[in-house]
C-alpha positions in Angstrom: -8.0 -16.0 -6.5 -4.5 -14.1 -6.7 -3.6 -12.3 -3.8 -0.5 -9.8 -3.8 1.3 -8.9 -1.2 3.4 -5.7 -1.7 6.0 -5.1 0.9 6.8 -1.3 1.4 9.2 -1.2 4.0 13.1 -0.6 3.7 13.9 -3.2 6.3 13.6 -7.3 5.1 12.4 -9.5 7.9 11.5 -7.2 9.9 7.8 -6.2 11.0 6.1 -5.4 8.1 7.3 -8.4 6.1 6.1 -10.7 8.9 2.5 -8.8 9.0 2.8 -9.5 5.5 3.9 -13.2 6.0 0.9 -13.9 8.5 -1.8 -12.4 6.3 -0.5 -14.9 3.2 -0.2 -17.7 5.1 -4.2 -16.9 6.2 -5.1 -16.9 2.3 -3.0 -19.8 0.8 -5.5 -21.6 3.1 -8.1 -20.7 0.6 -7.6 -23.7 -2.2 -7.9 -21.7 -4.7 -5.3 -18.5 -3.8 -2.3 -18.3 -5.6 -0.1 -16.2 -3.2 2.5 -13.5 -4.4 4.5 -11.6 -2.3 7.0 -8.5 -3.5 9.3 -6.1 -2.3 9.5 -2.7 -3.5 12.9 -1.7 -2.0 15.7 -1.3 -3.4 14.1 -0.3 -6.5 14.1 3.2 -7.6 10.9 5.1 -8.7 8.8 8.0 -7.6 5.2 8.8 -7.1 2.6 10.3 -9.3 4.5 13.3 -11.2 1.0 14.6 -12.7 1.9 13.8 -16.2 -1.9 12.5 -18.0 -0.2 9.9 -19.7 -2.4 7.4 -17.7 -5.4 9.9 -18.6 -5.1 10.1 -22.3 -8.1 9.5 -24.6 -7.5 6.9 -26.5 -5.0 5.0 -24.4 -5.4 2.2 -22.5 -6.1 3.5 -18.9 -5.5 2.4 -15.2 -1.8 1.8 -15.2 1.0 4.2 -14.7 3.0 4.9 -17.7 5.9 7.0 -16.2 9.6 5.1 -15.3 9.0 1.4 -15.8 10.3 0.7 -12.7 7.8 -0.5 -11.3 5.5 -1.2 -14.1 5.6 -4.8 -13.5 4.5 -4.3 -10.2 1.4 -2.0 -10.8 0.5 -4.7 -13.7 0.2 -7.7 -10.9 -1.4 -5.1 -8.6 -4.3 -4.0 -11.2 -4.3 -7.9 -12.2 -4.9 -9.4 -8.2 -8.0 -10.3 -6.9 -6.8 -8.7 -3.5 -4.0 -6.5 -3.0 -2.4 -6.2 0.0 -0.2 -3.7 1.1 2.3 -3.1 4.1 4.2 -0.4 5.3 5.6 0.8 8.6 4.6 4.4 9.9 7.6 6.9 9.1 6.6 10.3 10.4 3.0 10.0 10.4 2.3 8.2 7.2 3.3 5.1 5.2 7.2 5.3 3.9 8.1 7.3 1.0 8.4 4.1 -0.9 4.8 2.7 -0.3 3.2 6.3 -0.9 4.8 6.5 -3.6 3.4 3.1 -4.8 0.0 3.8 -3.8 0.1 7.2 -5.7 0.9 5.5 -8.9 -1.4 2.4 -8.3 -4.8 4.7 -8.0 -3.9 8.0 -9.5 -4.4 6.0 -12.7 -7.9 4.6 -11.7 -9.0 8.3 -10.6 -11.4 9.9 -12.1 -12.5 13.7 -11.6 -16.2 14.4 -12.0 -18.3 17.6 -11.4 -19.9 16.3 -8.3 -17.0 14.4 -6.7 -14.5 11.9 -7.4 -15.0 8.5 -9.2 -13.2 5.5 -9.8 -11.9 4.0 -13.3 -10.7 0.8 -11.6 -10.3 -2.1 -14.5 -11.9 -4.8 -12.3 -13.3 -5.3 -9.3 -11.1 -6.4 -6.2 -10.6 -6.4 -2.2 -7.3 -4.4 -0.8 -6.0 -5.1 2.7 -3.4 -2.0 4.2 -1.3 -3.1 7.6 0.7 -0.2 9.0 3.3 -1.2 11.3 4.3 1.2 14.0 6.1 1.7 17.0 3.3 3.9 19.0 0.8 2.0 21.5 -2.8 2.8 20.4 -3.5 5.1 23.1 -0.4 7.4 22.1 -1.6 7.6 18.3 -5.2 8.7 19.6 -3.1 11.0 22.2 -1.3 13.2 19.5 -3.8 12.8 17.2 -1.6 10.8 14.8 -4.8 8.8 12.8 -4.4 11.6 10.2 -1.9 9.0 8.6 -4.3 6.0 7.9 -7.1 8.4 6.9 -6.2 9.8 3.5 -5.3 6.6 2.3 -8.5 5.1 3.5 -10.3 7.5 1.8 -9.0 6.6 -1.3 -8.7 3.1 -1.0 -13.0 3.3 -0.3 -13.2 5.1 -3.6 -11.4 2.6 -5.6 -12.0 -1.3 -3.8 -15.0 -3.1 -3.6 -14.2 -4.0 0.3 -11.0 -2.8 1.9 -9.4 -3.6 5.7 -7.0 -1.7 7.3 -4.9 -2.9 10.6 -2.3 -1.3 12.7 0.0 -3.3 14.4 1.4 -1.4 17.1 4.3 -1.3 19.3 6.5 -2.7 16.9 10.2 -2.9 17.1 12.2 0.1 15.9 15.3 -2.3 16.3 16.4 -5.4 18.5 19.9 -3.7 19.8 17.7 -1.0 21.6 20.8 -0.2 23.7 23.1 1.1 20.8 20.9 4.0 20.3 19.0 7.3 21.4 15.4 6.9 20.8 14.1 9.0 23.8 
């Protein structure tokens, strides 16, 4: 079983990457995971420009072909057995780093029927999202902030087999509190 591990945040060793940490350590208990863990910062790509090249008949389908990037990245992603993805919560959704990830990951698989959408997903697989963010649970429902989590759930039903999502709240912004304005 490979799992993958795709770390969206900016920051190294910081909240995310240990969410990240803890969920591999849980599967390498599994004897027969193969554990992967990557980091999508500092490399530079964007999301989904709309261009059909991953739609073209006659093609291979469900992989991104725009800037290769992060082509080797989507490759392990469409090749894991579960994919799991972290991100902390910038302004009310993942960074611009992860949803741009995610937008070239299952644009790809997307498919656009009469009735609906369907999914063109090359094999069948599990997908685990942890949002890290500062907010207690209680605020999030407050302001009505789960608008964040939902899109991408919506899409991540469409396209895996069995997906989790968990938010790990009152995270750290930084550990020299102090030093800044935050409120």
């Amino acid at each position: 079983m490979d799992v993958l591990a795709v770390n969206g945040s900016p920051r190294r060793h910081w909240n995310t990457e240990t969410v990240l940490e803890h969920a591999l350590a849980g599967a390498a208990q599994f004897p027969d995971a193969r554990t992967e863990s990557l980091y999508l910062y500092p490399m530079k790509y964007s999301g989904c420009i709309g261009c059909y090249m991953c739609k073209q008949k006659g093609k291979p389908s469900g992989l991104c072909r725009f800037e290769a990037a992060l082509t080797p990245i989507l490759e392990k992603a469409q090749k894991s057995d579960v994919l799991l993805i972290g991100t902390p919560v910038y302004f009310f959704t993942e960074s611009a780093g992860t949803r741009a990830f995610i937008e070239r990951l299952l644009y790809p698989w997307s498919a656009f029927h009469a009735d609906g959408y369907g999914t063109r997903r090359p094999k069948p697989m599990m997908a685990g999202l942890f949002y890290t963010l500062a907010g207690t649970e209680e605020s999030v429902a407050e302001h009505g902030h789960r608008h964040f989590r939902d899109s991408t759930d919506q899409f991540f039903s469409l396209h895996f087999s069995h997906h989790e999502v968990l938010l790990a709240y009152e995270t750290l912004h930084t550990n020299t509190y102090n030093k800044f304005e935050l409120n």
